[in-house]
C-alpha positions in Angstrom: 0.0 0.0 0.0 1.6 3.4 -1.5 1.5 6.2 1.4 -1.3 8.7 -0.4 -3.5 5.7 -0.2 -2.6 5.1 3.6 -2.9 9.0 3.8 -6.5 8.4 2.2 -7.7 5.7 4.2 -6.3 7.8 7.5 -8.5 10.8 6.8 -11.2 8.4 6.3 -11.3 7.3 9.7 -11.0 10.4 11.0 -13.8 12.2 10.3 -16.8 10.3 11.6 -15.4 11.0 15.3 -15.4 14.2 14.2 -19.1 14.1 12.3 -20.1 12.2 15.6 -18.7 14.5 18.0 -20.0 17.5 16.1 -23.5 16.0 16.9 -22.9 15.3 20.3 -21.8 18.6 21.0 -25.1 20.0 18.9 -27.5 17.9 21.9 -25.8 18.4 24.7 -25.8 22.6 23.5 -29.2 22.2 22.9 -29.9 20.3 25.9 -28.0 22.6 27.8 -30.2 26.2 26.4 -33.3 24.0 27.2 -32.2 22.9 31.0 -31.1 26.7 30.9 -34.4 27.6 29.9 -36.3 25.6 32.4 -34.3 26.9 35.3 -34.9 30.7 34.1 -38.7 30.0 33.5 -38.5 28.1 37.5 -37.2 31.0 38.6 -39.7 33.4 37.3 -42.2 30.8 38.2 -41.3 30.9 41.9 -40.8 34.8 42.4 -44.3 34.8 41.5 -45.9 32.1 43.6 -43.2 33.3 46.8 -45.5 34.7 49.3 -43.6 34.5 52.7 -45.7 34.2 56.4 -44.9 36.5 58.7 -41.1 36.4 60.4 -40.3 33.9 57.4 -37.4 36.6 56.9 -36.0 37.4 60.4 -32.7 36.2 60.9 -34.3 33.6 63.5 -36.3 31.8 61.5 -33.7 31.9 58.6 -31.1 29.9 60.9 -33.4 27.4 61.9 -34.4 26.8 58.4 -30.3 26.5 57.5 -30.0 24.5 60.6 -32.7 21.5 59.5 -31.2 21.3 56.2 -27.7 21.0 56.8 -28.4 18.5 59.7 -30.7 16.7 57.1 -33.7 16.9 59.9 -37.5 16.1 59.1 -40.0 19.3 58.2 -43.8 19.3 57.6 -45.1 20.9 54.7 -48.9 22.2 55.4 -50.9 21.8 51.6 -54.1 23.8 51.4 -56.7 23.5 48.5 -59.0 26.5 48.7 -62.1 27.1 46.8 -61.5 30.7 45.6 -64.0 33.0 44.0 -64.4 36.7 42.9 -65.2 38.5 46.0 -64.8 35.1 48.4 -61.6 34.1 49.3 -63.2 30.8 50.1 -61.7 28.8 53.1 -59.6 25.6 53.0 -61.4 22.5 52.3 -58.7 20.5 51.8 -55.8 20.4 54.4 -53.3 17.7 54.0 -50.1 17.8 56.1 -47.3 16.4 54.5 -44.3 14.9 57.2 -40.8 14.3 55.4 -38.4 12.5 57.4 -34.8 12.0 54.6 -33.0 9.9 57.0 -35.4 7.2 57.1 -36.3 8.1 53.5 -40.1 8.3 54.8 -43.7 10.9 54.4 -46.2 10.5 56.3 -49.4 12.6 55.2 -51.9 13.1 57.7 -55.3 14.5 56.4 -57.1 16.7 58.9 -61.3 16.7 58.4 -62.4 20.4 57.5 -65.1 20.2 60.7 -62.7 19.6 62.6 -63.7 21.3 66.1 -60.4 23.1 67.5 -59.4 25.9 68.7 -58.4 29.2 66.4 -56.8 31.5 68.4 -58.0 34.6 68.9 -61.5 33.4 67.5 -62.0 30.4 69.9 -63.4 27.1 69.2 -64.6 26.3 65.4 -64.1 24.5 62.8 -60.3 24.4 61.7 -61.3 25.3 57.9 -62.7 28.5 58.9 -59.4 30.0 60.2 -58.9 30.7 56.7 -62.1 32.5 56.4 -60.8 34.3 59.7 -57.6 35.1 59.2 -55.3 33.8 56.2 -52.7 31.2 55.3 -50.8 32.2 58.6 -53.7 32.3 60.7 -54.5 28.5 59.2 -51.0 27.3 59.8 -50.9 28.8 63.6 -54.1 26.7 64.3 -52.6 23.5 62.7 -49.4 23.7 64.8 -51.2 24.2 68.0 -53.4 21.7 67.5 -50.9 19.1 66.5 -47.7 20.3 68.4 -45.7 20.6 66.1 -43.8 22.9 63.7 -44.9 24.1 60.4 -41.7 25.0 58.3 -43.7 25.6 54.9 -47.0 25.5 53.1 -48.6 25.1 49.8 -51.8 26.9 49.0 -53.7 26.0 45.7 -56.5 27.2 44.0 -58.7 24.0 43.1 -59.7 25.4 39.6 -55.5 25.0 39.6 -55.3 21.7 40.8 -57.8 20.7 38.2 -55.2 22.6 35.5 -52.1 20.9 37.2 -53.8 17.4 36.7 -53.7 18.4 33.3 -50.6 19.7 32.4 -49.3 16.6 33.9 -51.2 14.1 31.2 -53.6 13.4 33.9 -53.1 10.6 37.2 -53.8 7.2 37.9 -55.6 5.7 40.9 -56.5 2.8 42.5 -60.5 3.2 43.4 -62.1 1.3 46.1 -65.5 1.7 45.2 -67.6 2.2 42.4 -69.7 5.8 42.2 -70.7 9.0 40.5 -70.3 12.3 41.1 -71.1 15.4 39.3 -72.3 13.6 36.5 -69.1 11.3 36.1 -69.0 7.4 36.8 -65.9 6.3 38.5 -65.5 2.4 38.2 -63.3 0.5 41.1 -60.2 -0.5 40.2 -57.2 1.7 39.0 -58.9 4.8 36.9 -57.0 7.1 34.3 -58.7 11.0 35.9 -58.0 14.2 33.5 -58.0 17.5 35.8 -61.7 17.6 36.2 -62.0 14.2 36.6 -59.9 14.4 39.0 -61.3 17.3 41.4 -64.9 15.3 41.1 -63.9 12.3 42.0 -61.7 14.4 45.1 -65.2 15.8 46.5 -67.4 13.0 46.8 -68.0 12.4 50.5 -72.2 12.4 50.5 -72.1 8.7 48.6 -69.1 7.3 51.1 -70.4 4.9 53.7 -66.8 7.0 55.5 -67.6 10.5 54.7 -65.1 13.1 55.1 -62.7 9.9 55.8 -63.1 8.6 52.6 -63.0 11.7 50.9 -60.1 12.8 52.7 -58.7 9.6 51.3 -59.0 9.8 47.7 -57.5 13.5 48.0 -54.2 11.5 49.6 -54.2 9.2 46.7 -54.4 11.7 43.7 -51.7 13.7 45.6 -49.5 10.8 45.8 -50.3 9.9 41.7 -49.7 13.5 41.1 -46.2 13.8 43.0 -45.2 10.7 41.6 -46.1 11.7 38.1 -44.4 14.8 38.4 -41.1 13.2 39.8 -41.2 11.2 36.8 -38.8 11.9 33.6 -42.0 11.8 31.7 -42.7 15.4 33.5 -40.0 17.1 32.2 -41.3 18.1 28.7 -44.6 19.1 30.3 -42.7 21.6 32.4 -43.6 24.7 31.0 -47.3 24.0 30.7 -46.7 23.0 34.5 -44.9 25.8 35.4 -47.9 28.2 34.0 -50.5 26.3 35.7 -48.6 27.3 39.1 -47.6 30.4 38.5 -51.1 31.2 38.5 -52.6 28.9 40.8 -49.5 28.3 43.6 -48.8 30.4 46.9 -45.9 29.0 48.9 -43.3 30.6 51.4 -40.7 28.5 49.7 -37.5 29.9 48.1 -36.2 29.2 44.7 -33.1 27.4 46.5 -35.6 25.8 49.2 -37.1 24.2 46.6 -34.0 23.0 45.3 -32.6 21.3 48.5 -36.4 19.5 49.2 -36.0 17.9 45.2 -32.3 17.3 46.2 -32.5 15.7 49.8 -36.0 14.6 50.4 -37.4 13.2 46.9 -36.7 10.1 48.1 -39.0 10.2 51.0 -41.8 10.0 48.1 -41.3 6.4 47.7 -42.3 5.2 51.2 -45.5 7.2 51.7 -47.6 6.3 54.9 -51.1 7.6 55.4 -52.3 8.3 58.6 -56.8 9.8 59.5 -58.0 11.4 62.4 -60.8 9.3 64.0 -63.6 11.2 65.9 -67.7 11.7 65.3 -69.7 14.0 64.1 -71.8 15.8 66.9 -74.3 19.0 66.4 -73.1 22.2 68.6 -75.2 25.4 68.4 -76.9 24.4 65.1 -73.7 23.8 63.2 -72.3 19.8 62.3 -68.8 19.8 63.8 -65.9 16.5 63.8 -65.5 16.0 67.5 -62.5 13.8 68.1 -61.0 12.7 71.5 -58.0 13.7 73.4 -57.0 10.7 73.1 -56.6 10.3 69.6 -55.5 13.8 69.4 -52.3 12.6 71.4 -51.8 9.4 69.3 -51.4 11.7 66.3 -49.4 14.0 67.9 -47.0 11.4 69.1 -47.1 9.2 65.2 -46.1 12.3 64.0 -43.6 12.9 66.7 -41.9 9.5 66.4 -41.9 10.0 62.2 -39.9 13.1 62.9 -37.4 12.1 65.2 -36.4 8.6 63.5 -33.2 7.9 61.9 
């Protein structure tokens, strides 16, 4: 073989690295403006839903916060689904408390009956939904932490015409349903069910038809949560982000930080996978004219010490 045709045959097999490499560059450029793009839109996202309680910023409650997630310690997350229309700012009909514990890599979510009779201070004893109606957000998560004893670090407060626009944007969830019915003019079959967003928020607000009532109602709002965090933990997500990321801008209220968000996908998206549900057990019982949830001390302080225990395992 003369040397021009070695030459040849040389140049030959040096440009498909080249050709490949040229591509590979191209995706991981273009992957790169898109991840870019994401994080931008996030951040614009998040400025918009930041709404901060009062003494979020003092210096106080900004080392404790530094404090649980350097030392990779458990927080509670307070989700609120309010029904919000023009000139009623609704109350919270759905209150889920959500329990993250990274070092056992656990949730628990406790979901606390709307009639539930408690305290609300400086309005005295009512139903826990109508501290909303009261007060606000912080008014609602003062009453929660007095009446579990515990801390509420952050909350989530959506707009249910938004949750029903999240379900959406995600491609819709999938359930497991434990009895057949129909609400709102939709049948839901038993068995695992494909919901759309309004789907969805039906099949979350049937409580007259459920032998359990609030219980079982409270529990089919656990179980789309659950689908719906799964879902959106899910590669899948990621090229419905920006139809996701309008939906919350819109819909979302949070006291969370761009970089507090960051740490809880970072550090405690594992706790997603070992998801305990937990109900508060008490009786309905008339009090001046208004139906209220009664429930006991004593299941009161077996909550309170579940909850306890979750926090404080490693």
């Amino acid at each position: 073989m003369d040397s021009r045709t070695e030459k040849r045959q040389h140049k030959k097999k040096r440009k498909w690295p080249y050709w490949v490499v040229g591509i590979i560059a191209a995706l991981v450029l273009a992957i790169g403006s898109y991840i870019y793009f994401i994080y931008d839109q996030v951040g614009d996202t998040v400025a918009v839903m930041h709404e901060p309680l009062p003494g979020d910023d003092s210096e106080e409650r900004q080392k404790e916060l530094n404090s649980i997630f350097s030392e990779n310690k458990s927080i509670n997350i307070l989700l609120l689904g309010v029904d919000e229309r023009k000139n009623d700012k609704g109350r919270s009909d759905t209150m889920v408390l959500m329990s993250l514990n990274p070092k056992t890599n656990s949730m628990k979510m406790l979901s606390i009956p709307r009639d539930t009779y408690v305290n609300i201070p400086g309005e005295g004893m009512d139903k826990i939904n109508h501290a909303y109606a009261f007060g606000d957000v912080s008014l609602t998560v003062k009453t929660v932490e007095q009446m579990l004893d515990l801390p509420i670090h952050f909350y989530s407060k959506v707009n249910m015409e938004g949750f029903k626009q999240g379900v959406d944007a995600l491609g819709g969830v999938t359930v497991k349903n434990d009895q057949a019915f129909t609400q709102g003019g939709e049948r839901f079959p038993a068995g695992e069910i494909n919901l759309n967003g309004e789907e969805a928020l039906k099949y979350t607000r049937m409580r007259k038809n459920d032998p359990r009532g609030d219980l079982g109602r409270n529990e089919r709002q656990r179980e789309v949560i659950k689908a719906a965090v799964a879902e959106a933990a899910s590669f899948s997500s990621i090229t419905k982000v920006t139809d996701i990321l309008d939906v919350l801008g819109g819909n979302v209220k949070t006291n969370m930080t761009m970089e507090q968000m960051q740490t809880l996908f970072t550090d405690y998206r594992q706790t997603r996978n070992n998801i305990e549900t937990m109900e508060i057990s008490g009786s309905g019982d008339m009090i001046n004219r208004g139906w209220y949830y009664i429930v006991p001390d004593e299941e009161m302080n077996r909550i309170k010490s579940e909850l306890k225990n979750h926090m404080n395992a490693e």
